[in-house]
N, C-alpha and C positions, 0 to 999 in steps of 0.2 A: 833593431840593432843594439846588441849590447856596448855601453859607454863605462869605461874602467876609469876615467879621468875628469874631472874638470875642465872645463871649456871656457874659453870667454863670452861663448854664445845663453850661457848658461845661466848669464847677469846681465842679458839683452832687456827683459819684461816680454821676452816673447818665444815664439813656440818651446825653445830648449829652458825657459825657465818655467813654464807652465807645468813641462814635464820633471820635472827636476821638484817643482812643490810635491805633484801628484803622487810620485813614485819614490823619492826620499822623506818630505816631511811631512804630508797630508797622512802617507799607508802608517806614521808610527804616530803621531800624534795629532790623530783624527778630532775634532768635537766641532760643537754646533759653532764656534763661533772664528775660525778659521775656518770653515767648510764652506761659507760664503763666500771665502775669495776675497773679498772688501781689503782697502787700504787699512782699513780701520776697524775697532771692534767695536759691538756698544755693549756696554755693562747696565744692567739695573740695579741701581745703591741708593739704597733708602729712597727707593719713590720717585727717582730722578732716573736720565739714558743717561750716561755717559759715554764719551766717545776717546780709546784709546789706542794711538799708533807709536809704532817705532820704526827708524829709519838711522841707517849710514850713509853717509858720503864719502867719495874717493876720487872725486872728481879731478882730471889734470886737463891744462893746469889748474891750481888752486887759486889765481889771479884770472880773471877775464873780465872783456867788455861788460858792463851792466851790474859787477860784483866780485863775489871771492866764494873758496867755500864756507863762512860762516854764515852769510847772507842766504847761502843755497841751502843750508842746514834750516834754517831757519823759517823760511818761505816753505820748504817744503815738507816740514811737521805741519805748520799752518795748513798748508793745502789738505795733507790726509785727511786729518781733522775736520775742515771747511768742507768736504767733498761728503760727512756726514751731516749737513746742513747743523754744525757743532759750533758753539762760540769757544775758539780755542781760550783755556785760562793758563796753564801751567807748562815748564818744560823742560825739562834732565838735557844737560849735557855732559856727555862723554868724549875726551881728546885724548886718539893714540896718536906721541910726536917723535920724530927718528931725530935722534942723535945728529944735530949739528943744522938742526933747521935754526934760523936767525931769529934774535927775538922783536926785531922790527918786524916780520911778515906772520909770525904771533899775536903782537901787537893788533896790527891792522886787521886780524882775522876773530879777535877778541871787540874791536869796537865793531866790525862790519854785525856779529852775533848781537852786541845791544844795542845797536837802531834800528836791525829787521825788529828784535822784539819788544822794543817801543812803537814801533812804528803799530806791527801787528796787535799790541795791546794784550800780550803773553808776558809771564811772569820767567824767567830761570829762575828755579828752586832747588836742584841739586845737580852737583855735576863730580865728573872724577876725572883725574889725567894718567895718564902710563908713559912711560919714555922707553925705546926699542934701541939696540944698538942700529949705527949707521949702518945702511944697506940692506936691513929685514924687511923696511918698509919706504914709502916712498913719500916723504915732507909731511903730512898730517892727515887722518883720516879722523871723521867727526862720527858719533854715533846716539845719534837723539830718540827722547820717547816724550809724546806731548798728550797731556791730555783737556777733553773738552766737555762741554755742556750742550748735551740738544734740545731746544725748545720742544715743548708737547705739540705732536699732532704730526712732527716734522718723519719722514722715513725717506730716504731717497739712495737706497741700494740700487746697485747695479743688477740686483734682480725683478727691480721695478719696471721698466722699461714695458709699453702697452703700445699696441697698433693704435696709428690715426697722432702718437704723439710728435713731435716737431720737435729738433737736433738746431740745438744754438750754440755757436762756440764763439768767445767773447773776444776775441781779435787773431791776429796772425798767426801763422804753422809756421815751425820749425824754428825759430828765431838763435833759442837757447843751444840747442845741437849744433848748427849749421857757426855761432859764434866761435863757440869751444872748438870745434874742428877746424875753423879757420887761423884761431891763434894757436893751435897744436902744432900744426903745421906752417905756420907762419906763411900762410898768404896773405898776399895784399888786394885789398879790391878798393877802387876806389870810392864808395861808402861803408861805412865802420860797419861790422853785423855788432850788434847790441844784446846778449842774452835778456829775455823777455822774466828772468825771475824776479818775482814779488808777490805779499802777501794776498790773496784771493778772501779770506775771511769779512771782508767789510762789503764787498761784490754780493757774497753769496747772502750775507746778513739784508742786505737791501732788496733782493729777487725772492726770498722767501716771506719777507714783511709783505710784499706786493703781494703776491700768488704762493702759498704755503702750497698747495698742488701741485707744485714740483714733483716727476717721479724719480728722477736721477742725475748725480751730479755724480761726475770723472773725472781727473785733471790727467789729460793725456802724456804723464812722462818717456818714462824708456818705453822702446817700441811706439811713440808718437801715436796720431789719433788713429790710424789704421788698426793697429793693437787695440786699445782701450775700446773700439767700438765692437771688435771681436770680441772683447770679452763679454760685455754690453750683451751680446745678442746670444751668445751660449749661456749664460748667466739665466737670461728672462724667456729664453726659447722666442727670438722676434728676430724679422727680417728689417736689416735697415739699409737704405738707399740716401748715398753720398751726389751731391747734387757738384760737378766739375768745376760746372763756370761759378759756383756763389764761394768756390775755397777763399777765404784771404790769405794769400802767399804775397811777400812783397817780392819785391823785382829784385835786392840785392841777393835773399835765399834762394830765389828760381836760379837766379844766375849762379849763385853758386854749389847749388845742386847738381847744376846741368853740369859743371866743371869736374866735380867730386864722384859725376855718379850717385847718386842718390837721389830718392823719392822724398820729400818733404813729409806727405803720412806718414812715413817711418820714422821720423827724427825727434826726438823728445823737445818736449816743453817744460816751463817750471814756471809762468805766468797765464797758465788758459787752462780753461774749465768747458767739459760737455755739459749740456743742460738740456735734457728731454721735460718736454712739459704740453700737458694736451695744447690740442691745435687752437682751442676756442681762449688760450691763456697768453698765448705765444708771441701777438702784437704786445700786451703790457711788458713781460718778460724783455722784450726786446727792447724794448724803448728805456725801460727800466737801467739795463745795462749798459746800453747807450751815451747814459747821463753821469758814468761813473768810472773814473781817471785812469780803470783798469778793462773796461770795455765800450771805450768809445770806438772799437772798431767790430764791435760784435754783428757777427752774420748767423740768418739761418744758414743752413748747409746741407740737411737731409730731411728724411723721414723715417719713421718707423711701420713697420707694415706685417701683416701675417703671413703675408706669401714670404719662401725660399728661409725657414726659420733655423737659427743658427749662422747664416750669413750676412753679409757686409758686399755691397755691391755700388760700384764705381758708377752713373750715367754720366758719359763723357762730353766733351762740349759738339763733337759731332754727331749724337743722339746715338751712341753704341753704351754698352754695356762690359765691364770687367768688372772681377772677382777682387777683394781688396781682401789677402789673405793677411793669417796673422803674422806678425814678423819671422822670417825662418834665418839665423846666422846671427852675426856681429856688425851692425850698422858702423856704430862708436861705443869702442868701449870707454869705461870710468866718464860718462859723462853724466851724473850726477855723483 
């Protein structure tokens, strides 16, 4: 089907943005290091990896449970970054702001950007602002590039991924999506949903000192873990198998899933990480995570396998089988 427009589905992370890299920016500006797909890139400079991404934020609203968009800018260069088992160091920011946004929710979105990166242990070193007339754009969009340091020895693409390895993901699904959609909308439930963003970098620094064997780290944002595990397995050509009953879903996302219509896989995160890592590594790993203030709810949840290669498959808690395709439409838009 030929497409003459722009979609919102487009800026999902799933199927229509897949085809959308492929077909607009992959066919004109092919090379090796976009052609991996990765959050991130890694550069070799003078004898070192480096690891570097760029990321926007458009998130509404720019206030929610758990933070702002400075806080989500922020966590989430960390995260690309961290997801090349990278110790992030440095980070540009860019603010485009519409005409007649207040300078108190400036303010708070200027201090929410320097306690994520104290917190994360990232530097800002240069940034620039623009200002749009009222109504071209909508209160502030943020546009970061961060770059990082990968320890020797460390590789953990999403083209790694090997049968027999073990799918850990370090606490709850859906938390960040399922927040923002509820404050969009202004429902009430009676427990708060909490977006789950925060920095991952100190997590990943700890499971690779344990077991450097790692073969791949993901942070399952837009299009949630469903996506990212898709991509995962066309990535590394490997079957993986999602185990139902081991998801962690808390009781207020279920509930308010079932309300909304929506599948928790789908729904984006901006606090969890995949972690494929052979079987024989997978108790340290876990336990590893476990003990650390950002994975003390960390579950296995799958397998990796040779059989049905290129898929993602659902074992349900009734002992059936379903297909966990890659996202296809517009879950939530602008939610990172």
């Amino acid at each position: 089907m030929h497409i003459e427009r722009i979609r919102l589905d487009h800026g999902s992370g799933g199927e229509a943005s897949q085809e959308l890299v492929h077909d607009i920016f992959l066919s004109r500006l092919d090379n090796d290091f976009l052609r991996k797909l990765d959050d991130s890139a890694v550069v070799k400079l003078s004898g070192s990896n480096l690891a570097m991404t760029t990321d926007s934020y458009v998130v509404d609203p720019i206030f929610f449970p758990g933070g702002n968009i400075g806080s989500l800018a922020v966590h989430g260069t960390v995260n690309d970054l961290s997801m090349q088992g990278a110790d992030p160091l440095y980070l540009t920011l860019g603010l485009i702001l519409e005409e007649g946004l207040s300078m108190e929710d400036l303010k708070r979105i200027i201090d929410a950007v320097a306690e994520a990166s104290q917190e994360a242990g990232i530097s800002i070193i240069a940034g620039d602002t623009k200002v749009v007339p009222k109504g071209h754009m909508d209160k502030i969009f943020i546009n970061t590039t961060g770059i990082g340091l990968i320890p020797d020895g460390v590789d953990v693409s999403s083209q790694n991924a090997k049968p027999g390895d073990v799918l850990i993901i370090n606490g709850h699904i859906g938390d960040h999506g399922i927040a923002i959609l509820t404050q969009r909308e202004g429902l009430r439930l009676k427990t708060e949903l909490v977006s789950d963003s925060s920095p991952l970098n100190s997590l990943v620094s700890s499971i690779l000192k344990v077991r450097p064997e790692i073969h791949v780290l993901r942070d399952p944002t837009r299009g949630g873990v469903a996506t990212a595990l898709n991509e995962i397995a066309n990535h590394s050509g490997v079957g993986i198998n999602v185990f139902e009953h081991a998801l962690p879903i808390s009781k207020p996302v279920l509930s308010a899933s079932e309300i909304l219509g929506l599948d928790p896989l789908y729904v984006a995160n901006e606090g969890k990480c995949l972690v494929l890592v052979p079987a024989e590594h997978a108790d340290v790993v876990l336990g590893t995570m476990k003990k650390h203030p950002y994975g003390k709810n960390s579950e296995i949840i799958g397998e990796i396998t040779s059989e049905n290669p290129g898929r993602v498959l659902l074992k349900t808690r009734v002992g059936g089988t379903r297909i966990l395709s890659m996202l296809t439409g517009e879950q939530l838009p602008r939610i990172c």
